[in-house]
C-alpha positions in Angstrom: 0.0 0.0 0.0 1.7 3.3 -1.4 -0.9 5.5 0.0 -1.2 7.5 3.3 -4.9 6.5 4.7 -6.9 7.8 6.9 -8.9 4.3 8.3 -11.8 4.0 9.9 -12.6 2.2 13.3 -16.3 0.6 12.8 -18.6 0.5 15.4 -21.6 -0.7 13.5 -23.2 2.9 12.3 -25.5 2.1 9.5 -23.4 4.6 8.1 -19.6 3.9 8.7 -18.8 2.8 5.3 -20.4 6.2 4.4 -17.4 8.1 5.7 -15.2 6.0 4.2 -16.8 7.1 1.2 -17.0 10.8 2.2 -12.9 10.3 2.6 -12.3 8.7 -0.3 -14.3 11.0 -2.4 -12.0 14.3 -1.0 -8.7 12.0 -2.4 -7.6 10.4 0.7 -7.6 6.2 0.5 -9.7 4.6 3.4 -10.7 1.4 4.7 -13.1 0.3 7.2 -11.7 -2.5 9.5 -13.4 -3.5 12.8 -13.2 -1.9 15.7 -10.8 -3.8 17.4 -8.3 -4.3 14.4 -5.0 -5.2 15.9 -2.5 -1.8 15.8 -0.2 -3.9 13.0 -3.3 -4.0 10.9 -4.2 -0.5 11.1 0.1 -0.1 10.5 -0.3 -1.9 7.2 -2.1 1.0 5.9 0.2 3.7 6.7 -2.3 5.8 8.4 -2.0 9.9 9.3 -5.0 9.9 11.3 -8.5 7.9 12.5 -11.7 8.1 12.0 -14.0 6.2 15.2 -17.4 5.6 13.6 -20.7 5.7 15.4 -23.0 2.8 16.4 -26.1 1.7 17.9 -24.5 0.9 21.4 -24.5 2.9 24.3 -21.1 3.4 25.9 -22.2 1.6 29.1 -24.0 -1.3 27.5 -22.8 -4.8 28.7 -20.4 -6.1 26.0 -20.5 -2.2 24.4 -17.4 -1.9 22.1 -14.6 -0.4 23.8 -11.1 2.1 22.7 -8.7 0.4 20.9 -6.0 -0.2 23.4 -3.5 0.4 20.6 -4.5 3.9 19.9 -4.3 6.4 23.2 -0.7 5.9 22.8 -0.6 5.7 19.1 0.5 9.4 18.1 -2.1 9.4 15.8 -4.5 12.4 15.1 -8.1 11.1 16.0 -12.0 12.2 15.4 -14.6 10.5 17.3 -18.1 10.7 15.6 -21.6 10.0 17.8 -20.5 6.7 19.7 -16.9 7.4 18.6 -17.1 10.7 20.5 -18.8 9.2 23.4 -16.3 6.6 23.5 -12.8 8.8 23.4 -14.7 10.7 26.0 -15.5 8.0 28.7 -11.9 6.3 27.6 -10.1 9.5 28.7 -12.0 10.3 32.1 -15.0 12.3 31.0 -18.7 11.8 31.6 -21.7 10.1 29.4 -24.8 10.4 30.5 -28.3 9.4 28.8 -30.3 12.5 29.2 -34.5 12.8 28.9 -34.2 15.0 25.7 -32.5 13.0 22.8 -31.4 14.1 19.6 -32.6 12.4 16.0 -32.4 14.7 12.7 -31.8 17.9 11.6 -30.1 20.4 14.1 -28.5 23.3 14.2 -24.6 23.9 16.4 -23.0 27.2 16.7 -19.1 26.9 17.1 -17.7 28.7 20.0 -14.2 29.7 18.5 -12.1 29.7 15.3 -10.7 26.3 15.0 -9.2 24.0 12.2 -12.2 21.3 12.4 -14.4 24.0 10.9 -12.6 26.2 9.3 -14.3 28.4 6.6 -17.7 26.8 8.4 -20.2 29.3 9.2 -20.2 30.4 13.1 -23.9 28.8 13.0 -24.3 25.5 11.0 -26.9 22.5 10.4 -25.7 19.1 11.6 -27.4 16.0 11.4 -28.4 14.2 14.8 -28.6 10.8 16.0 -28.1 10.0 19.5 -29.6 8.8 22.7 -26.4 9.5 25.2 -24.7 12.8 25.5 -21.6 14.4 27.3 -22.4 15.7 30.7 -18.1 16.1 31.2 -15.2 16.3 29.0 -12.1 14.4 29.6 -9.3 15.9 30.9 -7.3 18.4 28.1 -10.4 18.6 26.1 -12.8 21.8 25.4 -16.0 22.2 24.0 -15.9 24.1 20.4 -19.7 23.5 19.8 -23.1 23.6 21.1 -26.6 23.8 20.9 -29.2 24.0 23.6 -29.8 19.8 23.5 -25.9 19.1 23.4 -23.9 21.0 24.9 -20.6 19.3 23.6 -21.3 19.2 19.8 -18.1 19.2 19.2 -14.7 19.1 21.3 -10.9 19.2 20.8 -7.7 18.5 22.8 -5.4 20.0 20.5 -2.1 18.8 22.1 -3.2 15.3 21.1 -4.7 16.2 18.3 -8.2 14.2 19.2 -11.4 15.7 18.6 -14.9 14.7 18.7 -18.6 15.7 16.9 -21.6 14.2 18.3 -23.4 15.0 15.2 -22.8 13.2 11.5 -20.7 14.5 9.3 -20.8 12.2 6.6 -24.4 12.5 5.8 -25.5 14.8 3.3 -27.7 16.6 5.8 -24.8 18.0 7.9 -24.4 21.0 5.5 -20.6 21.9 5.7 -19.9 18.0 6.9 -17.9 17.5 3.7 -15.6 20.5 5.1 -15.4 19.2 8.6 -13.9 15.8 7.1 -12.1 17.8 4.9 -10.5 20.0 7.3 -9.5 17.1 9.8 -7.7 15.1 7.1 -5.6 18.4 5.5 -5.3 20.9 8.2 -4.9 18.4 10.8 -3.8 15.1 9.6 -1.5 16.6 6.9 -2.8 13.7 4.5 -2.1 13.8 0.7 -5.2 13.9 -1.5 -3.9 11.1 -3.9 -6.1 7.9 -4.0 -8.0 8.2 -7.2 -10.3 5.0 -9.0 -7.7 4.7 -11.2 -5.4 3.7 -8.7 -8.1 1.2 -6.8 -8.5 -0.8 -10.6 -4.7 -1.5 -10.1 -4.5 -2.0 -6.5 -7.9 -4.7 -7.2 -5.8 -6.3 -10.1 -2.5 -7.0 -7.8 -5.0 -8.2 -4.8 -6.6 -10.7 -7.2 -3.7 -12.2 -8.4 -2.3 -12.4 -4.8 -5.6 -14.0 -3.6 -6.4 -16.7 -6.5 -2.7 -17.3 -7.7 -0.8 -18.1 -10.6 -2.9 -21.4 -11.8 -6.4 -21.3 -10.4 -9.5 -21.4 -13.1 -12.3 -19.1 -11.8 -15.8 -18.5 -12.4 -17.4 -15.3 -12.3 -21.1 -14.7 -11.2 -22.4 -12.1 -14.3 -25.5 -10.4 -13.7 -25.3 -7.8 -16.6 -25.1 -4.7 -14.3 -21.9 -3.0 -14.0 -20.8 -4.3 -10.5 -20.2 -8.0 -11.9 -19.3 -6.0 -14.6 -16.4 -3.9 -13.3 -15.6 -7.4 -11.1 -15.1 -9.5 -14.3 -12.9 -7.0 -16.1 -10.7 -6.4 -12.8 -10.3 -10.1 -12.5 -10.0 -10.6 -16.4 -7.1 -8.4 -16.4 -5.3 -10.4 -13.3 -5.5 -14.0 -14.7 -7.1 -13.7 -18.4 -8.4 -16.8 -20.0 -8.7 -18.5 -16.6 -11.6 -16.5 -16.0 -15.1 -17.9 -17.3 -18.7 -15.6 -16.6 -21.4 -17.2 -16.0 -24.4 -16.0 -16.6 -27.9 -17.3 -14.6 -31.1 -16.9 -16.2 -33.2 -17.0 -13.2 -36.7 -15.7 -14.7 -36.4 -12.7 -12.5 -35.0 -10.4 -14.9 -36.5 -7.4 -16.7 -38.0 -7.7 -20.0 -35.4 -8.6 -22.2 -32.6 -8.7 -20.3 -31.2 -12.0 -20.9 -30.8 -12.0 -24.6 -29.1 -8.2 -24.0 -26.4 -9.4 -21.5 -25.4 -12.3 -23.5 -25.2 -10.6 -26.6 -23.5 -7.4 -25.4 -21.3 -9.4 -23.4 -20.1 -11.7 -25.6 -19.5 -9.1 -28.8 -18.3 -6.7 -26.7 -15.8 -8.0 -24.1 -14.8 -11.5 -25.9 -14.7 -13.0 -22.0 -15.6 -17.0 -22.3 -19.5 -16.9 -21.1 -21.6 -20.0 -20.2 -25.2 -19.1 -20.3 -27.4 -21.0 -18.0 -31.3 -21.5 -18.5 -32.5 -22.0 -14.6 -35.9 -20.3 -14.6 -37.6 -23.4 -13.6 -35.4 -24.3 -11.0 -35.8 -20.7 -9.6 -39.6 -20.5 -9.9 -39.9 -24.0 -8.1 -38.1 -23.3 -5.4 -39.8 -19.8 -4.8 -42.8 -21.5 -4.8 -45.6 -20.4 -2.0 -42.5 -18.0 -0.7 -43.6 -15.1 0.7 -41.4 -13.4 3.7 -38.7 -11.6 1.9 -35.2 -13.1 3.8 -36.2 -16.4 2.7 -37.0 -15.2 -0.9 -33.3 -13.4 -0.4 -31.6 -17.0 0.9 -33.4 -19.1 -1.4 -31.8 -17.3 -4.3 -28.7 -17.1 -2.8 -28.6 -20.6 -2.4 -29.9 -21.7 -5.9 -27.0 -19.2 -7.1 -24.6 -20.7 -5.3 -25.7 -24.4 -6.0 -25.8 -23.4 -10.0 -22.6 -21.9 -10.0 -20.9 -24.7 -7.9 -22.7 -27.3 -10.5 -20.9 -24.9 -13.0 -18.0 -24.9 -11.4 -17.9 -28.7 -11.7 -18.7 -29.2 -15.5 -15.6 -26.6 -16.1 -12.9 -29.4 -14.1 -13.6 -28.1 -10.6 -13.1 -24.9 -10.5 -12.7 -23.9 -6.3 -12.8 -20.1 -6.9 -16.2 -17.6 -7.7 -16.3 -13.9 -8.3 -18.8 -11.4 -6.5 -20.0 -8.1 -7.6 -20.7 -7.7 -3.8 -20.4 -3.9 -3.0 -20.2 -1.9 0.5 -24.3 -1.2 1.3 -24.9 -5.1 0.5 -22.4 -5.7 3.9 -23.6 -3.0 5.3 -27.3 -3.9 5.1 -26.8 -7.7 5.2 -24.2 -7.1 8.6 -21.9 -9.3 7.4 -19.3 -11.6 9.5 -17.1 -8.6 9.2 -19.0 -6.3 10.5 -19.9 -8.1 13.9 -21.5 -4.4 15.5 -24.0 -3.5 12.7 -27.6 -4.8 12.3 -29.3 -6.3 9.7 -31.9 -4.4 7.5 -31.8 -7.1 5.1 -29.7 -10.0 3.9 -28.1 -9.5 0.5 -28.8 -12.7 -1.4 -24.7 -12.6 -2.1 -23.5 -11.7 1.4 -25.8 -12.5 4.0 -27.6 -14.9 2.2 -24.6 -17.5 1.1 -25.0 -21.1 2.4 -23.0 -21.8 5.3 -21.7 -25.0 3.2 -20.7 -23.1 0.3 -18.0 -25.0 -1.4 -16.5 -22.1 -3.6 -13.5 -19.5 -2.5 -15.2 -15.5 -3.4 -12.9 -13.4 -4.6 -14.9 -9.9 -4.3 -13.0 -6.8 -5.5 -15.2 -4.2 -5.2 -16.7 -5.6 -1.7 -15.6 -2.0 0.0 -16.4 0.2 -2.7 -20.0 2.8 -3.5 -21.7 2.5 -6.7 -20.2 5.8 -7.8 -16.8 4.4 -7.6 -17.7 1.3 -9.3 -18.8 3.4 -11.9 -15.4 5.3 -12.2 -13.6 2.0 -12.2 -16.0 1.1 -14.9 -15.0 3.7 -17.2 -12.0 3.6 -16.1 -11.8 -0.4 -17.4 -12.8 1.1 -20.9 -17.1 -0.1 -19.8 -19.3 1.6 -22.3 -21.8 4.2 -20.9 -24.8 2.4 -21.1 -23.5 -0.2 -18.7 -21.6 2.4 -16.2 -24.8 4.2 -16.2 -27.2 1.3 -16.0 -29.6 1.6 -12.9 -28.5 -0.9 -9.9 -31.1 -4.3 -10.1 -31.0 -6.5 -6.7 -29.5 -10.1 -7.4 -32.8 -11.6 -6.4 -34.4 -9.7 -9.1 -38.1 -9.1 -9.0 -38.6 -11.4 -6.5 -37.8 -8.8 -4.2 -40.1 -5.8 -6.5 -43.3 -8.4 -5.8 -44.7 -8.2 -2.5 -46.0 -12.0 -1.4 -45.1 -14.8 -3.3 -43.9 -15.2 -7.0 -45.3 -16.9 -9.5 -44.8 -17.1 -13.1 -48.1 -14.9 -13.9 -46.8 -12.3 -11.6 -43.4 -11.9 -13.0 -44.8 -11.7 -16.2 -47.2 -8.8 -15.0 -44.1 -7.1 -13.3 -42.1 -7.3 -16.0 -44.1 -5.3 -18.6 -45.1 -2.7 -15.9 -41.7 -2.2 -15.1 -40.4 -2.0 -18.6 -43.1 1.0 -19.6 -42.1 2.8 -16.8 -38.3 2.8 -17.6 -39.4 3.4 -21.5 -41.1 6.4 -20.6 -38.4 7.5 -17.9 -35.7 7.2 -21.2 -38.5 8.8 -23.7 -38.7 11.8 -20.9 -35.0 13.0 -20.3 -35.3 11.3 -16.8 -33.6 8.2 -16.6 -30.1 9.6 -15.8 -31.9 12.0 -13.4 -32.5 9.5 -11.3 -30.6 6.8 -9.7 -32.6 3.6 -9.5 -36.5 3.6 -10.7 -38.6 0.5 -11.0 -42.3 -0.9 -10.5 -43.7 -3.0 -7.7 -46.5 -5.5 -7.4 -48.4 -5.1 -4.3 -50.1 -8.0 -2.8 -53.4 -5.2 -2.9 -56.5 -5.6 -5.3 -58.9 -2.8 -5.8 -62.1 -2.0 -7.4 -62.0 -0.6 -10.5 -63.9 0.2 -13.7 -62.8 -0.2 -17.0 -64.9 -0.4 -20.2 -68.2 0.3 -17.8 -67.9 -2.6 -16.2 -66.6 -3.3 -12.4 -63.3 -4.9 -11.8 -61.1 -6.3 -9.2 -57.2 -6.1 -10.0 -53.7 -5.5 -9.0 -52.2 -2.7 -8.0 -48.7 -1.4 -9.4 -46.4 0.7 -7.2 -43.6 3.1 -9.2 -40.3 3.7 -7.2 -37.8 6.7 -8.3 -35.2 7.5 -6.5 -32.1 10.4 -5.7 -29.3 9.2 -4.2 -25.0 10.2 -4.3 -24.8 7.2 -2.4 -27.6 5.0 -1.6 -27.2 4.9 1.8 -29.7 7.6 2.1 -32.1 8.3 -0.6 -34.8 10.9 -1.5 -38.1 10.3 -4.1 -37.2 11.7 -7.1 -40.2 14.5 -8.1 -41.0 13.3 -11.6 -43.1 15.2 -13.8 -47.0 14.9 -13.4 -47.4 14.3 -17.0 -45.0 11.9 -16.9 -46.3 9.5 -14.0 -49.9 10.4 -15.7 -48.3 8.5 -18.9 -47.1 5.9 -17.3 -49.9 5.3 -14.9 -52.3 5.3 -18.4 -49.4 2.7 -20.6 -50.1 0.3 -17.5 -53.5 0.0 -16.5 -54.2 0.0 -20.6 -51.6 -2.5 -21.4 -50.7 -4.8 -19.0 -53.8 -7.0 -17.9 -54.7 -7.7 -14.2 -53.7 -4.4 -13.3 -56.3 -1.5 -12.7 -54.4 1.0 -10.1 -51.0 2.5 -10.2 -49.8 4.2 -7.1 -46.3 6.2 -6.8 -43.8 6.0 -3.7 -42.8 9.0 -1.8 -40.9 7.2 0.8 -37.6 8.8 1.5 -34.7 6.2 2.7 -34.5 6.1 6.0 -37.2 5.2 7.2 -37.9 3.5 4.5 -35.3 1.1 2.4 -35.0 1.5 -1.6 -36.3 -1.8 -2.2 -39.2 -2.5 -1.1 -38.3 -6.1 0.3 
């Protein structure tokens, strides 16, 4: 590792991997390792500072993640964020207390003095919130450099150690001058070098996969057609070249189309060696009568796995499979290495892997955002259309229908969905957006159509904004448009007769619906 990093400690914040990003995208290479990473590990990465996330613990919770014991003594500049601040404080000999009035969302801090962690901020700022405890005492050499009437330590700073803590979130996009703040602590005060660019990760990923699978190991790659397992095969195709084969899994939950357009574009346009495999029925079977949404999400997983081992098999036993697993799938799915965070929902390709799995994953892009994909992407030479292809879960639209799945309800998904991404392209808003697709509710309604009474289903339209997708906000599409498409559906796709629209911002609500 050439670069100096600035990693960060996780405590299981559903949005840890989100500062990670925030550092990454000011130039500055970061990892997220747990919070008890041994001091060599954290070494390895040449680190000029820390970053000690949040999390859903309180401080004095039995079996509560505790302060490195590495770091007090480490010399290294540190920030302390929500839990992390709590943390440094109790660590060090100050108070924590868990007051009546707690703080969740939007809230404003006024800092008390000019000081390097907010320089060129605004004396009076909005911050996001999300705590239950509070300081009631600084440690020791510490002072308070923010407040508001709720929290009176926002923000604190021993400036001979060069520690400093913000109970509010920087990272999110809420925090108005967070991207300063982060930016401020790794320049003004860590002295880090803004050099860590996608670029550099595609060659990094292409020396970690030859490291990892070796200098004679076949391996198969699991190809969706979206640009994660996109950007994955290409890393890995440029490590070990013909030893990589794609495979590609028909599973009958894919949009209309789909299949014949990542087999042909695949094939003419990146000349990688691609087994097609027909599995619809074997899908559909198993999903049969399936309704809760983690067992759709390990059934799939599972049949996945199962395929590409039975793949794996056919090619001479190949031992080794490739992932286009990204950061929010182990953040939401809290994977084994992330033993602090909570599940929201298991990722059919983290969470949702057989415990008996009987393939090695090689997963470059496991700690990367889809934006960074996306520069890897065209930074691997991907045409647009795939870099800018919206994300589509791995278990499909098994996950966009609500109850079980049957072939007649795929079937009625699949055109809905595909006339409201025709007339999101027609429109100008397809790239305005960051993921949009249609839902079918387990909901009939009465209806009338032709002057007669009917009884059908109802179709739900998601759009989203997002930088990240760790938080998300409903896109405002034009009326006329969602008119349009609310007319193309009920008119042409049968059994359906009511076509609501989503205005669910993430959180509370996820970006899938299951």
């Amino acid at each position: 590792m050439s670069h100096r990093s600035v990693p960060v400690l996780d405590f299981g914040s559903q949005t840890a991997q989100l500062i990670v990003r925030r550092v990454r995208e000011l130039g500055v290479y970061s990892e997220l390792l747990p919070h008890d990473a041994p001091a060599e590990q954290v070494r390895a990465l040449n680190p000029v500072g820390v970053i000690l996330s949040g999390g859903p613990a309180s401080v004095y919770e039995p079996g509560a993640p505790g302060m490195p014991d590495w770091l007090p003594t480490s010399g290294l500049p540190a920030l302390g964020i929500c839990y992390g601040m709590q943390l440094m404080s109790l660590a060090l000999g100050g108070v924590v207390l868990r007051p009546e009035q707690r703080e969740f969302g939007p809230a404003m801090v006024e800092v008390h003095e000019p000081h390097a962690l907010f320089a060129e901020t605004p004396a009076i700022q909005a911050v996001w919130m999300s705590h239950g405890d509070r300081i009631e005492a600084l440690p020791p050499g510490f002072h308070a450099i923010a407040a508001n009437p709720a929290t009176p330590f926002a923000a604190m700073a021993d400036d001979g150690r060069r520690w400093y803590g913000v109970q509010f979130h920087p990272e999110v996009v809420h925090t108005t001058y967070g991207r300063a703040i982060l930016s401020n602590f790794l320049f003004r005060i860590c002295g880090a070098t803004a050099d860590w660019r996608p670029a550099s990760f595609v060659a990094e990923a292409v020396e970690r996969v030859r490291a990892q699978v070796g200098a004679e190991r076949r391996v198969l790659c699991a190809l969706s057609g979206g640009v994660d397992s996109a950007v994955a095969a290409l890393i890995v195709h440029r490590a070990i070249g013909e030893r990589l084969t794609c495979v590609f899994v028909d599973n009958g939950l894919l949009r209309l189309g789909e299949a014949e357009q990542v087999i042909a574009t695949f094939r003419e346009h990146f000349h990688v060696p691609l087994v097609a495999v027909d599995a619809r029925e074997e899908f559909l079977a198993a999903l049969e009568g399936v309704a809760d949404p983690e067992r759709k999400r390990k059934t799939i997983g599972e049949k996945f796995i199962r395929i590409f081992e039975r793949e794996a098999r056919a090619l001479g036993d190949v031992k080794v499979l490739v992932q286009g697993t990204l950061y929010p799938d182990v953040i939401e799915s809290s994977a084994p290495d992330r033993q602090q965070g909570v599940t929201i929902k298991t990722h059919h390709n983290v969470g949702g892997l057989p415990a008996d799995m009987q393939m090695e994953l090689v997963e470059p892009l496991r700690y990367l955002f889809k934006d960074e994909v996306r520069a890897a992407g065209l930074e691997l030479g991907l045409p647009e259309e795939w870099v800018w292809r919206h994300p589509f879960p791995g278990p499909g639209l098994a996950v966009r229908i609500i109850g079980p799945v049957s072939f007649t309800r795929l079937e009625t998904l699949r055109r809905a969905d595909a006339i409201f991404l025709e007339e999101l392209r027609a429109a100008g808003q397809y790239r305005a957006t960051q993921q949009a697709f249609a839902v079918l509710l387990p909901v009939q309604s009465v209806g009338v159509m032709g002057d007669g009474r009917t009884y059908a289903d109802t179709i739900a339209l998601r759009a989203i904004t997002t930088e990240d997708y760790m938080t998300a906000d409903w896109a405002r599409l034009p009326y006329d448009l969602l008119a349009k498409v609310s007319s193309r559906i009920v008119n042409e796709v049968p059994g359906v007769n009511r076509v609501v629209y989503d205005i669910s911002s993430k959180p509370p609500a996820t970006i899938e619906w299951e």
